[in-house]
C-alpha positions, 0 to 999 in steps of 0.5 A: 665351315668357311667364315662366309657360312659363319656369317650366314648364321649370326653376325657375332661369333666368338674368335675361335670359331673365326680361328677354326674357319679361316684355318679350314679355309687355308687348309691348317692345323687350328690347333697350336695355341701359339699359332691362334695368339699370333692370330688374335695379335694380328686383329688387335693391331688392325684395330678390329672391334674385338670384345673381351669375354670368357668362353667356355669349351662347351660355349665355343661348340667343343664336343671334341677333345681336341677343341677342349684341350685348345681353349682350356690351354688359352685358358691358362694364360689369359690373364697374363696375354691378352692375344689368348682371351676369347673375343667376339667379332661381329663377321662384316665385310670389312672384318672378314677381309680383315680376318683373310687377309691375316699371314698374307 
C-alpha cells in the first residue's frame, strides 16, 4: 500500500504504517528496527508535527509475526529513544513529501 492509498483512507496514521508504505514504495525491507528509528530521526529533524502515543501490534494492523516482532522490539526501548516511539502523522501534501523525500 503506497502513502497515497493511506492518505485516501484517514488523514491520520500511525508511523509505522507510513514506515511500511514508503518501504514498499521503494521496494525495502521494513523490518530492521534500526532502519525505522533512523526514519523517524529523520521526521523529527524536519520538524514534522508527530505526536507521541502507545500502539499496540494489533493497533498498527499486525496480523503477522513479523509486524509483531517489529513493534514489540521498538517497544523495549521507547522509553530510552525517542526515534523508537510510535507517532501519528496527519499524511498532508506537504507530510508526504516530507515523508518521500526521506534517505534521498
Amino acid at each position: 500500500m503506497s502513502l497515497d492509498d493511506l492518505r485516501r483512507k484517514v488523514a491520520f496514521h500511525n508511523s509505522v504504517d507510513v514506515w511500511v508504505a514508503l518501504c514498499g514504495e521503494r521496494n525495502t525491507d521494513w523490518t530492521d528496527p534500526e532502519a525505522y528509528k533512523r526514519f523517524i530521526a529523520y521526521l523529527l529533524g524536519e520538524n514534522l508535527n508527530l505526536k507521541a502515543f502507545n500502539l499496540c501490534a494489533h493497533e498498527a494492523g499486525a496480523t503477522e509475526d513479523v509486524k509483531v516482532r517489529f513493534t514489540e522490539a521498538l517497544a523495549q526501548s521507547k522509553e530510552i529513544d525517542p526515534n523508537s516511539r510510535n507517532y501519528t502523522i496527519r499524511l498532508s501534501d506537504s507530510a508526504i513529501s516530507t515523508i518521500r523525500r526521506y534517505g534521498t
